[in-house]
TIRO-2110 file (N, C-alpha, C; in Angstrom, 1 decimal):
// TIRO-2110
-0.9, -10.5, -3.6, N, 1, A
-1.8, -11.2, -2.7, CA, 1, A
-2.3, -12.4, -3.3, C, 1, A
-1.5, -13.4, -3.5, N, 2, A
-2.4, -15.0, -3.9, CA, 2, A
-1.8, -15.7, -3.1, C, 2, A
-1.4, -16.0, -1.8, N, 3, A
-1.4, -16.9, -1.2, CA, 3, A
-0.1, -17.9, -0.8, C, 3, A
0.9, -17.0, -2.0, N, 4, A
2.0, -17.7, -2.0, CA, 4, A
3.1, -17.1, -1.3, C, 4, A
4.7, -17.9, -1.8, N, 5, A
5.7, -17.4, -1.3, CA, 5, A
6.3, -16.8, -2.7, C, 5, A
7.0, -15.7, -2.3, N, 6, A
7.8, -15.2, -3.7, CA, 6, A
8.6, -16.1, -4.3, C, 6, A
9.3, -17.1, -3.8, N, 7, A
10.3, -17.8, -4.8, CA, 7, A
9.2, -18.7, -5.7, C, 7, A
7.8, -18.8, -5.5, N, 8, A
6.9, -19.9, -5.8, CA, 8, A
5.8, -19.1, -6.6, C, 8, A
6.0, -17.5, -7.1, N, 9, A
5.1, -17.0, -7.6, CA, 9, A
5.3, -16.4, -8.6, C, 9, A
7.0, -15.8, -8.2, N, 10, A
7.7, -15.1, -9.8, CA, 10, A
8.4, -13.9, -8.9, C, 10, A
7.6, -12.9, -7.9, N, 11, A
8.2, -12.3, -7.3, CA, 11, A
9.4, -12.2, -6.4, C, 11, A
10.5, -12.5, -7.3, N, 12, A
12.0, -12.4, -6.7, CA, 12, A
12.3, -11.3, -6.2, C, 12, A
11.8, -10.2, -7.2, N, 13, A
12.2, -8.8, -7.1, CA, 13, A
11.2, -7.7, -7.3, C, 13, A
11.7, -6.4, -7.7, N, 14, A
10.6, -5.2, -7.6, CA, 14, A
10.6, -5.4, -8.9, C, 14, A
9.3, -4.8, -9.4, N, 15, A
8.9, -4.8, -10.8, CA, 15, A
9.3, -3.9, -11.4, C, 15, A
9.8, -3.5, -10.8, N, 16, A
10.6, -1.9, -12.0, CA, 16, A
11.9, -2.7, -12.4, C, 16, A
12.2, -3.9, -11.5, N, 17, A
13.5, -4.7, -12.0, CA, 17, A
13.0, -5.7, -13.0, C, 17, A
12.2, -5.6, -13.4, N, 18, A
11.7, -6.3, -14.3, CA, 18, A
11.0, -8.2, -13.4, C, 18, A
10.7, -7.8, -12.6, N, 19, A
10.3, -9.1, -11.8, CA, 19, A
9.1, -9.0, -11.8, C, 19, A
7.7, -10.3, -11.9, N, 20, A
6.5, -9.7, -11.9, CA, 20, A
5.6, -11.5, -11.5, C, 20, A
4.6, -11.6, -11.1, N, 21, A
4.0, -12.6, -10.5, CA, 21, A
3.9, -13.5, -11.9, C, 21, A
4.0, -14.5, -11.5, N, 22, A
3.7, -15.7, -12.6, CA, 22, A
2.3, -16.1, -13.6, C, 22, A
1.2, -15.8, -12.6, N, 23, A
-0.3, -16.4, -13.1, CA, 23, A
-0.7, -15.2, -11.9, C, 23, A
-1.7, -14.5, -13.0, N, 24, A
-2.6, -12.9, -12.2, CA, 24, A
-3.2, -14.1, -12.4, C, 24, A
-4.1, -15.1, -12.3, N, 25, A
-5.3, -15.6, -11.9, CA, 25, A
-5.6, -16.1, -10.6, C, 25, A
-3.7, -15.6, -10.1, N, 26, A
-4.3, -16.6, -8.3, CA, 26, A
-4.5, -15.2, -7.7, C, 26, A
-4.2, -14.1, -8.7, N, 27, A
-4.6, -12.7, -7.1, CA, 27, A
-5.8, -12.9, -6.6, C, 27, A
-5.9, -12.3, -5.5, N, 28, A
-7.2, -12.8, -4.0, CA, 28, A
-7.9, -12.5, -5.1, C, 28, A
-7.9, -11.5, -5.9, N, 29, A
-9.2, -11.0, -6.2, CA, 29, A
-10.4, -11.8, -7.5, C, 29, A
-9.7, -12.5, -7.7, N, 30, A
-10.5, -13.9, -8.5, CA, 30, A
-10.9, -14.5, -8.0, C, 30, A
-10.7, -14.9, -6.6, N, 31, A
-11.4, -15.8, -6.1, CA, 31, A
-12.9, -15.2, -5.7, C, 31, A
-12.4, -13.6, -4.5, N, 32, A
-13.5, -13.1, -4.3, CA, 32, A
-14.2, -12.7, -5.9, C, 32, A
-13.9, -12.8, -6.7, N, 33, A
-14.5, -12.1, -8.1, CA, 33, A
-15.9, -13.3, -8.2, C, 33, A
-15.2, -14.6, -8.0, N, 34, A
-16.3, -16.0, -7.8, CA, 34, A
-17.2, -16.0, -6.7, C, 34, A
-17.0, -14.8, -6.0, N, 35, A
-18.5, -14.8, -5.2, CA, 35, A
-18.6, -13.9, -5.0, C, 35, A
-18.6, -12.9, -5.6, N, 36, A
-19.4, -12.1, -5.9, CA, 36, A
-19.1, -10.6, -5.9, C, 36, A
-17.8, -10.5, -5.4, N, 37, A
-17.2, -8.8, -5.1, CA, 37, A
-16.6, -8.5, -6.2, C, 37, A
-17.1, -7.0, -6.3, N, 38, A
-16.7, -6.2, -7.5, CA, 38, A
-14.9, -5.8, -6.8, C, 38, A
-14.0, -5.9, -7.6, N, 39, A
-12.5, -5.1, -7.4, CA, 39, A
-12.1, -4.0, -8.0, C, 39, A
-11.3, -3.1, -7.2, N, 40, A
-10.7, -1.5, -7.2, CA, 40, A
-9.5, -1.9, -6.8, C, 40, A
-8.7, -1.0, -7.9, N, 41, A
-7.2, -0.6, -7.9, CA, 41, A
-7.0, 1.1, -7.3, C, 41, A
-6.8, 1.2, -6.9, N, 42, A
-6.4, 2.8, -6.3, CA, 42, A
-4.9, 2.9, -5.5, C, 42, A
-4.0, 3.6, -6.5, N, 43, A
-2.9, 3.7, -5.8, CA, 43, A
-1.9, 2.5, -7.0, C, 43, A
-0.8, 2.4, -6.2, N, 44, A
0.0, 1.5, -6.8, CA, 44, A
-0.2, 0.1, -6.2, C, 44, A
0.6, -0.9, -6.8, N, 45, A
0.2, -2.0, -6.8, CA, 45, A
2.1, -2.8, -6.8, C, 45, A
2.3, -3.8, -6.6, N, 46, A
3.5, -4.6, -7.0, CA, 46, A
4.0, -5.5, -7.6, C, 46, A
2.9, -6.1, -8.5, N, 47, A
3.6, -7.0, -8.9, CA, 47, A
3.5, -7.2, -10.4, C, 47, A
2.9, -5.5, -11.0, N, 48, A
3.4, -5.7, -12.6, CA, 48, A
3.3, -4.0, -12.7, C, 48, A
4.0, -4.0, -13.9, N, 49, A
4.4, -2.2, -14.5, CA, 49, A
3.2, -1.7, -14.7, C, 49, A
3.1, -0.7, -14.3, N, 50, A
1.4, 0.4, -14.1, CA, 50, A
0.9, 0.4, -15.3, C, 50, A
1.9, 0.5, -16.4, N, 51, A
0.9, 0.4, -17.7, CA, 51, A
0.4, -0.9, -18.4, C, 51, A
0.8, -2.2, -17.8, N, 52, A
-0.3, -3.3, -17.8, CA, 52, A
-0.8, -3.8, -16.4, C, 52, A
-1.5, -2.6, -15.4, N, 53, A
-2.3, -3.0, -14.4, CA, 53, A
-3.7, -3.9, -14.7, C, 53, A
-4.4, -3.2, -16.0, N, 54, A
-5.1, -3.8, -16.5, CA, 54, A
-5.1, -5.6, -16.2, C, 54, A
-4.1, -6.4, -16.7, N, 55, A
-3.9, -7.5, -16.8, CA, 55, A
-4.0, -8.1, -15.4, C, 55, A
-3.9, -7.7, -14.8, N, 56, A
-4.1, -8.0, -12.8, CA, 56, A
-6.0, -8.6, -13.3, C, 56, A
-6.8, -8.1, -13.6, N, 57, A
-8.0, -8.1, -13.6, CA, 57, A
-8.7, -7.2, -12.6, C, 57, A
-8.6, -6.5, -12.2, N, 58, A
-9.4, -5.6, -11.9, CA, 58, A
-10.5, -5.5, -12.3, C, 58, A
-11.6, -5.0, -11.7, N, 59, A
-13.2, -4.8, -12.6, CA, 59, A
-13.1, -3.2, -12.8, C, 59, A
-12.4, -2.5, -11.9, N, 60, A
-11.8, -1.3, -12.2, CA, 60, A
-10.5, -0.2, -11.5, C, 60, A
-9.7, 0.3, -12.1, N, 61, A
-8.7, 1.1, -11.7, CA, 61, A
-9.0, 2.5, -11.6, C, 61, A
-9.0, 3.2, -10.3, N, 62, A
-9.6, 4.1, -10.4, CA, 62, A
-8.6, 5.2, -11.1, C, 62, A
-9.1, 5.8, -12.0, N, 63, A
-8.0, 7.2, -12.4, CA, 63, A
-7.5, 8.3, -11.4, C, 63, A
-6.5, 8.5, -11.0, N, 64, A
-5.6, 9.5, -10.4, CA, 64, A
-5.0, 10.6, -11.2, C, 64, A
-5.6, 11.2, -12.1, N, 65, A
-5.4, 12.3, -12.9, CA, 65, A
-5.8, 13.7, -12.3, C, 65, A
-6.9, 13.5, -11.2, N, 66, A
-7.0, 14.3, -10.8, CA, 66, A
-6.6, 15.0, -9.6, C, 66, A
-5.4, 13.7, -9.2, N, 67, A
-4.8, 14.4, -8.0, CA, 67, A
-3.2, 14.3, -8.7, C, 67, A
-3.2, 14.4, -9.8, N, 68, A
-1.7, 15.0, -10.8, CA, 68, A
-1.0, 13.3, -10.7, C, 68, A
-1.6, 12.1, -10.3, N, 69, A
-1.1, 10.4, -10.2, CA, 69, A
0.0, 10.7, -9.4, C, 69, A
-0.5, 11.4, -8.4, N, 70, A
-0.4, 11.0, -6.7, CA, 70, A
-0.6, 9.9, -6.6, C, 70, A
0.5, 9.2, -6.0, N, 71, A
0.3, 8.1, -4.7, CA, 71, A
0.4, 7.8, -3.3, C, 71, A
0.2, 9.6, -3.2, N, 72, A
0.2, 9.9, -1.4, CA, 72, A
-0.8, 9.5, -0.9, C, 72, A
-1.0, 9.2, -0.3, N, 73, A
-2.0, 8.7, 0.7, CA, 73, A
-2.9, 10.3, 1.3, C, 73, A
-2.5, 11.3, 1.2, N, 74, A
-2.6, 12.8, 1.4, CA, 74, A
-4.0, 13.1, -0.2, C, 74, A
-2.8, 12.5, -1.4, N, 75, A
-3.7, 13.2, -2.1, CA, 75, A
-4.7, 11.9, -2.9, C, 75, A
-4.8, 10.6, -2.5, N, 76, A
-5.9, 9.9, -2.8, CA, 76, A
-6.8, 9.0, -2.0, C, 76, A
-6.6, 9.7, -0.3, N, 77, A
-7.6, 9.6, 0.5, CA, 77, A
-9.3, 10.2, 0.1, C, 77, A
-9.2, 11.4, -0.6, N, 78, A
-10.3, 11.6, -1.1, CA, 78, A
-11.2, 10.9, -2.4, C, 78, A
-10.1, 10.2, -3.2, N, 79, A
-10.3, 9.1, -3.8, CA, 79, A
-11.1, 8.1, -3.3, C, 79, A
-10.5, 7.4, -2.7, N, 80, A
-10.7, 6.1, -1.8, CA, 80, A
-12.4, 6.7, -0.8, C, 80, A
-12.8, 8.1, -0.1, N, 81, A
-13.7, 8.1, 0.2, CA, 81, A
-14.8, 8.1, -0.8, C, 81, A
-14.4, 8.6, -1.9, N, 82, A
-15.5, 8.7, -2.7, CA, 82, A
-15.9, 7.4, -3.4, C, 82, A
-14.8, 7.0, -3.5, N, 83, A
-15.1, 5.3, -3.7, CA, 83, A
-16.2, 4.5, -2.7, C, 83, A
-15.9, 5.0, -1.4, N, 84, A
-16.7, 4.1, -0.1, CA, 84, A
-17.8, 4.7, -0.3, C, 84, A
-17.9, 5.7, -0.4, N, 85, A
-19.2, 6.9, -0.6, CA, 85, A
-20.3, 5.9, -2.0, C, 85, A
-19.8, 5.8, -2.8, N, 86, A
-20.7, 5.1, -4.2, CA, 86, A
-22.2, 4.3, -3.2, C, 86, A
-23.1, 4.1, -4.1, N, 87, A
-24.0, 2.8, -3.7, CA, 87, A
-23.9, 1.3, -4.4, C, 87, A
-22.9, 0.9, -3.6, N, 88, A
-22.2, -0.1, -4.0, CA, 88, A
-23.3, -1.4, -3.8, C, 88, A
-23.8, -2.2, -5.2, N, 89, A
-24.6, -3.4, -4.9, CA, 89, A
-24.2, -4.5, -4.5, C, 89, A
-22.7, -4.7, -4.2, N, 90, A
-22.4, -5.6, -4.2, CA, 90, A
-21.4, -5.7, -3.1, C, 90, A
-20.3, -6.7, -2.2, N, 91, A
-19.4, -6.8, -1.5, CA, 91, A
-18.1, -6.1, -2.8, C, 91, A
-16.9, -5.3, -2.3, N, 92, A
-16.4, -5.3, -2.9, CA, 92, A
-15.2, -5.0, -2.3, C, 92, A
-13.5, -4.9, -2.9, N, 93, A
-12.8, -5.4, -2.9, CA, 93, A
-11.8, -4.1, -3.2, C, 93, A
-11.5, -3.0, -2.3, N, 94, A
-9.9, -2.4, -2.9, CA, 94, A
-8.7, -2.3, -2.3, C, 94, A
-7.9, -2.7, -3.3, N, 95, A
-6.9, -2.4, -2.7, CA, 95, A
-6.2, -0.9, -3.1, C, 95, A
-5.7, -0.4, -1.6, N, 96, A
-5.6, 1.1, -1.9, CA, 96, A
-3.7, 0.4, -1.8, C, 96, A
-3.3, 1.4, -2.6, N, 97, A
-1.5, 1.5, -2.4, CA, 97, A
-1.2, 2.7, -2.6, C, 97, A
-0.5, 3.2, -1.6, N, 98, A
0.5, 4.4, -1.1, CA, 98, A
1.8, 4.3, -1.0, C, 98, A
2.4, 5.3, -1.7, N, 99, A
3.9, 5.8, -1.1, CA, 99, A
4.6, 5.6, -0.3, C, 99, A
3.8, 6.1, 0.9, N, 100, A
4.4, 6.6, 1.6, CA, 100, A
5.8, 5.7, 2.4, C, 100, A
5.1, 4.2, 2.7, N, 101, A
5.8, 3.4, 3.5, CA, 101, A
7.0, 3.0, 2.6, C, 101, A
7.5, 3.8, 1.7, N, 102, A
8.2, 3.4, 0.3, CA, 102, A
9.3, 4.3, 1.3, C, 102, A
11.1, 4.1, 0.6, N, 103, A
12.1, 4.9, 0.5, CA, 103, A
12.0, 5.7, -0.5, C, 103, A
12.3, 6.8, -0.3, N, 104, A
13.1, 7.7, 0.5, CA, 104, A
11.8, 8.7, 1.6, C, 104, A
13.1, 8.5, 2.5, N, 105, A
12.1, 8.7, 3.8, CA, 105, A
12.1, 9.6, 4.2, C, 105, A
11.5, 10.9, 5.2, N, 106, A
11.9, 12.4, 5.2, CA, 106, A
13.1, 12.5, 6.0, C, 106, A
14.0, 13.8, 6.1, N, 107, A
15.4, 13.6, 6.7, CA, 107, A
15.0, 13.7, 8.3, C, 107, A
15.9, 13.2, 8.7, N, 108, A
16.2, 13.2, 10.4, CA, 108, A
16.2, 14.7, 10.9, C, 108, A
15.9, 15.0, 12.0, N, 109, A
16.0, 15.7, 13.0, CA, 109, A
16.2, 15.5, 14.5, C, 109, A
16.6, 16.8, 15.4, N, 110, A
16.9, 16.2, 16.2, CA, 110, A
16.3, 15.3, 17.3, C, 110, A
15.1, 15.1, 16.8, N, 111, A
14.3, 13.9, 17.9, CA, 111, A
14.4, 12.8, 17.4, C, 111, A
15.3, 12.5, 16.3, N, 112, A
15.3, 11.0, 15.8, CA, 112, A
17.0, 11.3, 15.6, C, 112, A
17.8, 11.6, 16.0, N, 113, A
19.2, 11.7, 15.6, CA, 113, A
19.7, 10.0, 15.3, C, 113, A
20.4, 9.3, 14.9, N, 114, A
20.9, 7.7, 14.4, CA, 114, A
21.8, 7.4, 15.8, C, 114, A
22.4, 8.6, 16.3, N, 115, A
23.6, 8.0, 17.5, CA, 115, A
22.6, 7.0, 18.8, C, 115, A
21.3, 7.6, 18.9, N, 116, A
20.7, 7.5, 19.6, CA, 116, A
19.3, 5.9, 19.5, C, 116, A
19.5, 5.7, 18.5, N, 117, A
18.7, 4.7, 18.2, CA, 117, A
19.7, 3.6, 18.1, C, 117, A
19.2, 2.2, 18.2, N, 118, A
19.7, 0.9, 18.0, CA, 118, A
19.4, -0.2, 16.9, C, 118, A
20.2, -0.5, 16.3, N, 119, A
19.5, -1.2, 15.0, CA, 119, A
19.4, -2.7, 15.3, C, 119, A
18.7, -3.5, 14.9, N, 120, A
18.1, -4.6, 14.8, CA, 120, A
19.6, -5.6, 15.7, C, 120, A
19.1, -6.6, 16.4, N, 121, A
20.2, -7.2, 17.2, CA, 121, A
21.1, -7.8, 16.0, C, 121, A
20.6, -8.3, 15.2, N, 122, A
21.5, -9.0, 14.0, CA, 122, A
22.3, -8.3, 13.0, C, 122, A
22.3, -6.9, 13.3, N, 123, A
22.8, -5.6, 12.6, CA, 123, A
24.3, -5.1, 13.6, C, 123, A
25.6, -5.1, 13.1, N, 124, A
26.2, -4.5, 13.5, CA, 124, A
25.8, -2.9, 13.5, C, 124, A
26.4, -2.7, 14.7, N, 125, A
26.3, -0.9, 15.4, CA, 125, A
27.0, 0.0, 15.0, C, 125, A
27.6, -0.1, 13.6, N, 126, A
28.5, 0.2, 13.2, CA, 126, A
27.8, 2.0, 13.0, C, 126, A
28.5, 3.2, 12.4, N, 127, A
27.7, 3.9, 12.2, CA, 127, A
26.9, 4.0, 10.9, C, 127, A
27.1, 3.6, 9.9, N, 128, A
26.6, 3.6, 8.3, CA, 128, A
25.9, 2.9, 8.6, C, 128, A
26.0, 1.7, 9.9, N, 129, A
24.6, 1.0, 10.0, CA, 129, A
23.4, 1.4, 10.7, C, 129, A
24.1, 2.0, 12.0, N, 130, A
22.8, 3.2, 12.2, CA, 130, A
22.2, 4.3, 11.7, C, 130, A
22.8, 4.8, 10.6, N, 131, A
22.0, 5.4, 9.6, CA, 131, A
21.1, 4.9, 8.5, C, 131, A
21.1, 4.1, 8.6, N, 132, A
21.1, 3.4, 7.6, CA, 132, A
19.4, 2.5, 8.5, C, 132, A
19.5, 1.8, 9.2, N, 133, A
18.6, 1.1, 9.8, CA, 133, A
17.9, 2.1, 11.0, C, 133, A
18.3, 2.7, 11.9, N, 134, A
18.0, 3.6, 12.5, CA, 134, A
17.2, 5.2, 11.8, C, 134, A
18.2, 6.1, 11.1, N, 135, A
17.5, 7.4, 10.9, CA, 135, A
16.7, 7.1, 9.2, C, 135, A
17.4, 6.2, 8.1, N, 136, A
16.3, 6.0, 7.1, CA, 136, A
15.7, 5.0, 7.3, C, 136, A
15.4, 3.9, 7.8, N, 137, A
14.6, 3.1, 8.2, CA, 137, A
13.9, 3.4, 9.6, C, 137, A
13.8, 3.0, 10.5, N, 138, A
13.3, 3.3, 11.8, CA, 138, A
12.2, 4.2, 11.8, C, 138, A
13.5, 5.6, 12.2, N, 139, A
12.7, 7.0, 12.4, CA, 139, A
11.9, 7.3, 11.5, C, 139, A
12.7, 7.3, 10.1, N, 140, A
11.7, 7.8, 8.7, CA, 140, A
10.5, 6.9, 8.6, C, 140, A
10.9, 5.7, 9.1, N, 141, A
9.5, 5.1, 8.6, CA, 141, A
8.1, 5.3, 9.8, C, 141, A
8.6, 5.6, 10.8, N, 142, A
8.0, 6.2, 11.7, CA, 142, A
7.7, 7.5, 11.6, C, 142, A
8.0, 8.4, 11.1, N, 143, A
7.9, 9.7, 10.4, CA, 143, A
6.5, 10.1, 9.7, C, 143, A
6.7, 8.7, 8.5, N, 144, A
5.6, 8.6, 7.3, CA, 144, A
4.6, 7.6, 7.8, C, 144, A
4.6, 6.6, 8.8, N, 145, A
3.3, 6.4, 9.6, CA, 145, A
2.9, 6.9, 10.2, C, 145, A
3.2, 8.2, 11.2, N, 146, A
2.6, 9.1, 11.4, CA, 146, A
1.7, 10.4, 10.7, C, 146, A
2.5, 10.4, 9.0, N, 147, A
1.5, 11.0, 8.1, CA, 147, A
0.9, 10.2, 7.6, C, 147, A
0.6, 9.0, 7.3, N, 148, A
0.2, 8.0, 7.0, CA, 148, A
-1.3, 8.2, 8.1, C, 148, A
-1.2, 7.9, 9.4, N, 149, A
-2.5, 8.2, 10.3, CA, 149, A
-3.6, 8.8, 9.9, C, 149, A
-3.5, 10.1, 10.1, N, 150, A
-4.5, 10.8, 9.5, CA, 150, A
-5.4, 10.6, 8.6, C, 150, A
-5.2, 10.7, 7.1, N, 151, A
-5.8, 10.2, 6.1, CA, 151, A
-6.2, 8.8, 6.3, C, 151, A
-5.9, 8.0, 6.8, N, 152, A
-6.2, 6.5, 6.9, CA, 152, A
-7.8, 6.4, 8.3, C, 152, A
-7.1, 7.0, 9.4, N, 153, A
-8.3, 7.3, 9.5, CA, 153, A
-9.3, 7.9, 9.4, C, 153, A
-8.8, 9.2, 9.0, N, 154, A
-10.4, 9.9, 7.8, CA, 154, A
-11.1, 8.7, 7.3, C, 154, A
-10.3, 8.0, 6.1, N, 155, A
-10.6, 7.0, 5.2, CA, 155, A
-11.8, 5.9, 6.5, C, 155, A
-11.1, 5.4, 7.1, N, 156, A
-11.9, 4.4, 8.4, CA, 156, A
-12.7, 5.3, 8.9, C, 156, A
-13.0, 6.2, 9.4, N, 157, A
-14.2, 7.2, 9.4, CA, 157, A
-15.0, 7.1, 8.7, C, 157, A
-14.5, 7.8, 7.6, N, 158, A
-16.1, 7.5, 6.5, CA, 158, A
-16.6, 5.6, 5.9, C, 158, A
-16.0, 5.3, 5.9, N, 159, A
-16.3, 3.7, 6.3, CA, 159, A
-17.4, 3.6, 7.2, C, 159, A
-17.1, 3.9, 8.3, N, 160, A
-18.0, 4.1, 10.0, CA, 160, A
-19.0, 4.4, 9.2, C, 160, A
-18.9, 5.3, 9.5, N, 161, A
-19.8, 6.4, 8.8, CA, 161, A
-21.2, 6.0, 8.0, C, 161, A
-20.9, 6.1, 7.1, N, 162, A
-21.5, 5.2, 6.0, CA, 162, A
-22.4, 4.3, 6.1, C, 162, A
-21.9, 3.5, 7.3, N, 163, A
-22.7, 2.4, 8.1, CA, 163, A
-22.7, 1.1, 7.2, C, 163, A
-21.0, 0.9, 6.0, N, 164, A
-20.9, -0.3, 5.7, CA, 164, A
-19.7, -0.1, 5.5, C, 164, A
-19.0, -1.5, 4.8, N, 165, A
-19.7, -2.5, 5.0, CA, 165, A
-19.7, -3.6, 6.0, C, 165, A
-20.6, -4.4, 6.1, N, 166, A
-20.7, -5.1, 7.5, CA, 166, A
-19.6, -5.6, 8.2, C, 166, A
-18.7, -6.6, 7.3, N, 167, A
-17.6, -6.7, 7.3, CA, 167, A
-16.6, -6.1, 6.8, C, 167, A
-15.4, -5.5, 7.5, N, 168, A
-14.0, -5.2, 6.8, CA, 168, A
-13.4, -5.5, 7.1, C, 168, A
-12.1, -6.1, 6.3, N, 169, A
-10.9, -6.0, 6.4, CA, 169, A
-10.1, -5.2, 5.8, C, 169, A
-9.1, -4.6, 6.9, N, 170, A
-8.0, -3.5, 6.3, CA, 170, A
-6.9, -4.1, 6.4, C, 170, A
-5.8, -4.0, 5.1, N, 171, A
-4.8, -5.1, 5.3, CA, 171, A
-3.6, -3.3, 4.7, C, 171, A
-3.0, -3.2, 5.5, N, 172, A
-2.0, -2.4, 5.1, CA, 172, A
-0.9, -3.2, 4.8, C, 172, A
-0.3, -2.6, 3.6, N, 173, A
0.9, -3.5, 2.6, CA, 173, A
2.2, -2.2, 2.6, C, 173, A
END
């Protein structure tokens, strides 16, 4: 999240391919860091190897040891509330990352079968293409935003809740 395009930032690729942002000083979170908001890492992130998240700048990463470094959204929604829970003095800043909207996606059944769906107009209809964009893309990803809901709005609940903060923005990635 700095503002750019990938071919203009470093991110060609996934970082497990060894691809990784150019300058961590343009992530959003420096700027907001210049007025005033504390930053949170919870979950994964994309654009460097988890064992130099550090280097992103964070003011802090929260530890996931306790839900075994889960990145379900299942098991670090309780994270993330206890985070919103704190008495936070200041505006602050997390970004939560989950799994879930990741591949591999849960298997098809019969209310999502591939014969039955249509893949993108610019996609031949071939059948390896409607499996392929239809039952692991489509349905599955429809699958895991459906479990994805729940915990997310627990999470936006206790937010409510709370009765802060004044402003939010929720940016799901």
């Amino acid at each position: 999240m700095n503002g750019e395009y990938a071919h203009a930032n470093g991110m060609l690729g996934l970082t497990h391919r060894g691809f990784e942002i150019n300058d961590y000083s343009k992530h959003i979170i420096h700027p907001l860091k210049n007025h005033g908001y504390y930053s949170t890492l919870l979950g994964h992130q994309h654009i460097i190897q988890r064992d130099r998240e550090h280097e992103i700048g964070y003011d802090e990463i929260i530890d996931r040891s306790q839900c075994n470094n889960s990145i379900s959204i299942t098991d670090i929604a309780p994270l993330a509330t206890d985070f919103f829970n704190r008495d936070h003095q200041q505006p602050f800043f997390l970004e939560l990352g989950c799994f879930e909207t990741h591949r591999e996606f849960p298997e098809h059944n019969v209310t999502n079968d591939p014969r039955w769906g249509r893949p993108p107009e610019i996609l031949s209809g071939t059948p390896q293409t409607r499996i392929d964009t239809v039952y692991l893309t489509l349905h599955g990803y429809g699958i895991v935003v459906r479990r994805y809901s729940t915990p997310s709005v627990t999470i936006k609940n206790n937010i409510i809740n709370k009765g802060k903060p004044p402003v939010l923005l929720v940016v799901f990635d």
